[in-house]
N, C-alpha and C positions, 0 to 999 in steps of 0.2 A: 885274919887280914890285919899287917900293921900297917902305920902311918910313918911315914919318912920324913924332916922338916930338910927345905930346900932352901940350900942359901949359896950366895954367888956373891962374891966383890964387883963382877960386872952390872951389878942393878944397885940402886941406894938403897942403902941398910934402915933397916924396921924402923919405924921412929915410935915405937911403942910395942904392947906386948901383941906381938903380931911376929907371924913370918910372912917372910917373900910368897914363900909358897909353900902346900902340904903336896905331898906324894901317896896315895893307896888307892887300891882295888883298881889298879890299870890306869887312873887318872890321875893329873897335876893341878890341881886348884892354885892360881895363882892370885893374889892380893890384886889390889889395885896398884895403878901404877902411872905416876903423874909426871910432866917433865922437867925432873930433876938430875942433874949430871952426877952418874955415880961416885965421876971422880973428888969434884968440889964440893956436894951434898945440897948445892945452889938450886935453888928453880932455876931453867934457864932461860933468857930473856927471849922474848919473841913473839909471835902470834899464836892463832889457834893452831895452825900447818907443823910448824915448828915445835911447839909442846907435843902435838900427835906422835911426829916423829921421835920424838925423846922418849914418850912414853911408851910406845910402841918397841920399841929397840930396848928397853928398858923390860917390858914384858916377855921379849922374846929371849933375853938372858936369863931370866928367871926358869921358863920351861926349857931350856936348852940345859940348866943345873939340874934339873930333875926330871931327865931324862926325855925331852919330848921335845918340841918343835911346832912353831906358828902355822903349819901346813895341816899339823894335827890337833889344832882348837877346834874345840866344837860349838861352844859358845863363850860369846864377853858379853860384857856390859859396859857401857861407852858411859859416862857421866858428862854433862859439859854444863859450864856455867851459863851459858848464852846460847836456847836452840838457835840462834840466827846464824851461828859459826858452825849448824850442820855440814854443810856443803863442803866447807873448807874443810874439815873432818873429814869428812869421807872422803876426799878424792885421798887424803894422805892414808889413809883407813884402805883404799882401793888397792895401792901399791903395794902393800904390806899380806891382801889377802888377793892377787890376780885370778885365782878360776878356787869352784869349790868354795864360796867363804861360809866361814860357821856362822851357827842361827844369833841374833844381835839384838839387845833392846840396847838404846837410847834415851838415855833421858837427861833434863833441866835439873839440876840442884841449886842451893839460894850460894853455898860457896865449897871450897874444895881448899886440901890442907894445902899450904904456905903460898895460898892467892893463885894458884893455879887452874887454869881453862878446861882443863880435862883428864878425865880420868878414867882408865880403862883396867880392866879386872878379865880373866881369862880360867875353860877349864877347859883340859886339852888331853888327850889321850896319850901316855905314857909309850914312849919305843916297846916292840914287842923284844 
C-alpha cells in the first residue's frame, strides 16, 4: 500500500512541512483547514459562520484533489477557539453535512494559526 501526497491550488498551500492532505489504503486524510482564502493566502475577515464556511469549502477541495468528497467523511475534528461559537458552527457545519454526517469531536483550543476561530481537519473515504 502506497501513500499519494494531495495537493490543489483550490485550498491554501502548506504553511510548513505538512500536506493538505495524504491519500492510501482507500482513505484521504486531510489537514486541518482554517479560513483562509486560497486565492489571497489572507484569513478572511468575519465571524465564526464565515471562517466555517471558508474552512469547510476549503476542506472540501482538498478531498475533492484526492479523489473523495465531503459526503464521503467519516470523521473531522472541528477545533474552535471559543466553545460559546459552537452553535454558530454547527448550523454552518449542518449545511455542508445535510443527512448521514460523519462521527465529530469538537473541541476549545487556547489559539489556532494566523488568529483564526476554527479549525477543521477531515478523513474521508477515497472514490471507489
Amino acid at each position: 500500500m502506497e501513500k499519494r501526497i494531495v495537493h490543489t491550488a483550490k485550498a491554501p498551500q502548506a504553511q510548513g512541512p505538512y500536506s493538505q492532505g495524504v491519500e492510501g489504503g482507500g482513505y484521504i486524510f486531510a489537514a486541518g483547514q482554517i479560513g483562509v482564502d486560497p486565492h489571497s493566502g489572507e484569513l478572511i475577515a468575519g465571524d465564526i459562520a464565515t471562517q466555517t464556511r471558508q474552512a469547510l469549502n476549503n476542506l472540501s477541495a482538498v478531498l475533492e484533489a484526492g479523489g473523495g468528497s465531503l459526503d464521503r467523511v467519516v470523521k473531522t475534528t472541528v477545533f474552535l477557539t471559543n466553545l460559546d461559537d459552537f452553535a454558530a458552527m454547527n448550523s454552518v457545519y449542518a449545511e455542508f453535512f445535510p443527512a448521514d454526517p460523519p462521527a465529530r469531536s469538537t473541541v476549545q483550543v487556547t489559539r489556532l494559526p494566523r488568529g483564526g476561530l476554527v479549525e477543521i481537519e477531515a478523513v474521508a473515504l477515497r472514490r471507489e
